[in-house]
N, C-alpha and C positions, 0 to 999 in steps of 0.2 A: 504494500500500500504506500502511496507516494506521502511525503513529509510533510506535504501541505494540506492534507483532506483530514489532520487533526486540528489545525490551526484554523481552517473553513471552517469545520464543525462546529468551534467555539466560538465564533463570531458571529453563527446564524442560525445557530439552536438555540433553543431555550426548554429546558427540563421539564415533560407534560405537567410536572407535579407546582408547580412556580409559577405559571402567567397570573394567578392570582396575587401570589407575595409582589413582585413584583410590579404591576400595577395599583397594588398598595401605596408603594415607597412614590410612586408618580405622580400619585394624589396626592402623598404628602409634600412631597415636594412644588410642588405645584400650587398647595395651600399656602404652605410656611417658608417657602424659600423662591418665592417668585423669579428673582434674578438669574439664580440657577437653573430655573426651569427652563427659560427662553433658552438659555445658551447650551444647554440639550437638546432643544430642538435641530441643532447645527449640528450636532456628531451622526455619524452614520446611523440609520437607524436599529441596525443589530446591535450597537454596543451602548444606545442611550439606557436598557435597564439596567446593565451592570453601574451605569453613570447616576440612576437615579438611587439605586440604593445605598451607593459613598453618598449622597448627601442625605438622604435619609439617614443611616446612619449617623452623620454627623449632627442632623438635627433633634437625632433623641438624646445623644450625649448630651448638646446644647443645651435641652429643656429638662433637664434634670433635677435643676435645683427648685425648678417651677414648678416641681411632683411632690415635694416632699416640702416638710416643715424645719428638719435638723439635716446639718450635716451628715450623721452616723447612718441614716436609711437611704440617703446619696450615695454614697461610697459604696454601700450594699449593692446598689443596681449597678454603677460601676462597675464592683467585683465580677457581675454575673456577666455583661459583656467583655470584660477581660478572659473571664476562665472560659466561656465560649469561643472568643479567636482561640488563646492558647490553646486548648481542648482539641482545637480543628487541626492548628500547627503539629500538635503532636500525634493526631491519628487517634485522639480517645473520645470520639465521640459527640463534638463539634457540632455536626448537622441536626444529631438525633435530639440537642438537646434544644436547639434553636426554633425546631421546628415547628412550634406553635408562636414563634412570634415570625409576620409576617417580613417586617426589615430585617431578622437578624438570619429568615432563613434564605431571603432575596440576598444579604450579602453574603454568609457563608458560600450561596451557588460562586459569587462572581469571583470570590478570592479564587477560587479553584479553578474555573473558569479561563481565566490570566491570572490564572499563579500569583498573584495578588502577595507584598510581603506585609507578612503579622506585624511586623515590630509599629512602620508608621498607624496603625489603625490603634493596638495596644500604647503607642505613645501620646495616642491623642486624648485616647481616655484619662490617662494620667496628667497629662495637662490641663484637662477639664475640669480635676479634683479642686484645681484653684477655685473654680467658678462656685464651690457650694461655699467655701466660707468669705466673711467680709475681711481679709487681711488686704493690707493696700498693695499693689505692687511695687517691688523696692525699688527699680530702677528700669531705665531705657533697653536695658542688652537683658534682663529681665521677661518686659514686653513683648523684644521682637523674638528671642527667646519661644515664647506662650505661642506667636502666631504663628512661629515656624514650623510647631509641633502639630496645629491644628489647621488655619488656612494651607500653609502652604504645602505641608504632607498632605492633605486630598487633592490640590493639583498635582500634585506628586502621581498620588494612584490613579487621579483620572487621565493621567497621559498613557501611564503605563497601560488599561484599560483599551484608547484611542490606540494605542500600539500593539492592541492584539495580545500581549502578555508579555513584551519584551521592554526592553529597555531603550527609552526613545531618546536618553542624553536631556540638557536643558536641564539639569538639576538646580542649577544655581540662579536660573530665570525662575524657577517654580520658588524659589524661596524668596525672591524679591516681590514675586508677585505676588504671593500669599500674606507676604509681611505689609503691602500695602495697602490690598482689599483687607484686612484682616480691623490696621489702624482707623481705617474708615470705618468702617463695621462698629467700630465699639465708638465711634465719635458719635455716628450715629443714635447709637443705642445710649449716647447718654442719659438724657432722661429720664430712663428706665431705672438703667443700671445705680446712678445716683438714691434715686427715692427707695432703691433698695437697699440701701447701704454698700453697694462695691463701688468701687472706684478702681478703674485700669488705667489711670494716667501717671506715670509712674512717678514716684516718692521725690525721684532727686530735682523731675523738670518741676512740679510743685514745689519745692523748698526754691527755687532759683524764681519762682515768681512772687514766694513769698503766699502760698499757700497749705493748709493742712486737710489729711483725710476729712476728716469733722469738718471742715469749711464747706466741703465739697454736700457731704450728707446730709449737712445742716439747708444746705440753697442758698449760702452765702460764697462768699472768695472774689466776688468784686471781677473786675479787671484782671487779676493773677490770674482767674478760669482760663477768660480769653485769651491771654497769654500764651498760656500752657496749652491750650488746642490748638492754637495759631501754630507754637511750636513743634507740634504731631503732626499738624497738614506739611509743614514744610517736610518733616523727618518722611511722611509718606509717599511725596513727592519725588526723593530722594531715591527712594526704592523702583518707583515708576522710571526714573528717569534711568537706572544702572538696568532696569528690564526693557528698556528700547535697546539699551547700545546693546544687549544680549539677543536681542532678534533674532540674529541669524543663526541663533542654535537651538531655539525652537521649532522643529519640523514642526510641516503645514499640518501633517494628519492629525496633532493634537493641539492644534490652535482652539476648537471648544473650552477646552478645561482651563482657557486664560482668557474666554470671551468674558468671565465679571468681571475682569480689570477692569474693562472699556468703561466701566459704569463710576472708577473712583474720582475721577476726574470732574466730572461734573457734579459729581455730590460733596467734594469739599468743594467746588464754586459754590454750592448752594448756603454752605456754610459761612461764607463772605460775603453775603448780601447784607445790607443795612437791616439794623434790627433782630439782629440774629441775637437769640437771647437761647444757650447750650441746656438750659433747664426746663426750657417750654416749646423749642422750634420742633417742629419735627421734618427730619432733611428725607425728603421722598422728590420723585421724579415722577411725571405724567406718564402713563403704562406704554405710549405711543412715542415719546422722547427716550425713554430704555430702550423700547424696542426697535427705534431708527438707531442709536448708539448699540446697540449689538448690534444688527445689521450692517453697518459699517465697518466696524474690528469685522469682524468673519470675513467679508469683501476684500478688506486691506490684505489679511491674512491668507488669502488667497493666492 
């Protein structure tokens, strides 16, 4: 049998037992991760389930802290996704145990599927542990640190995925990019994230504006807020601009899994408009200005 009718197979089967789980994770995605959802529509269409349940996935990790009341029953459900990849990585059982939840049996198919590696999925969990408690984060390399484990390891795997199972190269553009959408992401989510008591702006750019965690919690900090976001858009930028000069080491066939970049750029504009006040705005874009800005990254990337 020729070398490539395993590699067809995995790209344009799907397990009789899965188009259910599977079109779960689409629906969630599609609810809770709008942006992602568009720029799956661009990947081939055999390999957007494997694409939709990395982001499912990631968005159950996400809302986790949203489930529970303590940290200690967080980390529980954590544990049970961890010893699940591990379980799988090690041949003990993995699928069998997954299988009544509909994301975790949609990704167990696709790790295996393209060979998918445990570590960035199992590391993201662990970075996620951050998100149940209110500790502030200590520093900058801290942050990007956090997003490189989570944003930018699933660009990671969704190339790898766009690749069929192998290794597409562009590592190092997957970690600028992820560090970047990552920064927006939580700028975004200020709001939120504040009146809950977390704070991800890290410790040392608020000591240099002359603000505290508590300021932050409290809906106070003046001008040092602004400061210290203004200082994250620029750091995010930063990232963006070292993932242009990287371009040309992103092959074309996983330009999907970097179409939500296109989206950071105009959402911290939105954050520089007069008025912008980090504790009441909320930074969204019209579903038709997304979907022409992906539309264009795809076309560029072309």
């Amino acid at each position: 049998m020729p070398q490539t009718t395993q590699t067809d197979d995995r790209s344009k089967t799907v397990a009789p037992a899965l188009p259910e789980a599977y079109a779960h994770c689409a629906a969630l995605v599609r609810e809770h991760d709008h942006d992602r959802y568009i720029t799956t529509l661009y990947a081939p269409e055999a390999q957007r389930p494997a694409l939709f349940a990395l982001y499912a996935f990631s968005h159950e990790i996400a809302r986790v802290r949203a489930l529970v009341s303590e940290p200690l029953p967080g980390e529980v459900r954590m544990q049970w996704w961890r010893d699940l990849l591990e379980n799988e990585a090690n041949d003990q059982g993995g699928k069998r145990e997954g299988q009544a939840h509909p994301v975790a049996a949609a990704l167990l198919d696709a790790v295996a599927r393209y060979r998918l590696p445990i570590a960035p999925l199992t590391g993201l969990i662990e970075a996620r542990i951050f998100d149940l408690y209110d500790d502030p984060m200590p520093s900058l390399r801290d942050l990007e640190g956090y997003a490189g484990e989570t944003s930018s390891a699933l660009i990671r795997l969704a190339s790898i995925v766009l690749a069929n199972g192998t290794d597409p190269g562009g590592a190092a553009a997957c970690g600028h990019a992820g560090v970047a959408y990552a920064l927006c992401g939580l700028m975004r989510a200020f709001p939120w994230h504040s009146a809950a008591g977390q704070v991800y702006i890290p410790a040392d750019i608020l000591a240099r504006n002359g603000v505290t965690r508590d300021d932050i919690v409290r809906g106070r900090g003046g001008p040092g807020v602004l400061y210290s976001l203004k200082e994250l858009r620029e750091i995010a930028r930063r990232h963006l601009k070292k993932l242009r000069e990287m371009r040309e080491t992103v092959p074309s066939a996983v330009a999907p899994a970097f179409l939500p970049v296109a989206l950071v750029e105009p959402y911290l504009k939105r954050m520089e408009r007069s008025g912008y006040d980090p504790y009441r705005t909320i930074i969204a874009l019209p579903a038709w200005r997304r979907q022409w800005t992906i539309w264009r990254a795809a076309k560029a990337a072309r």
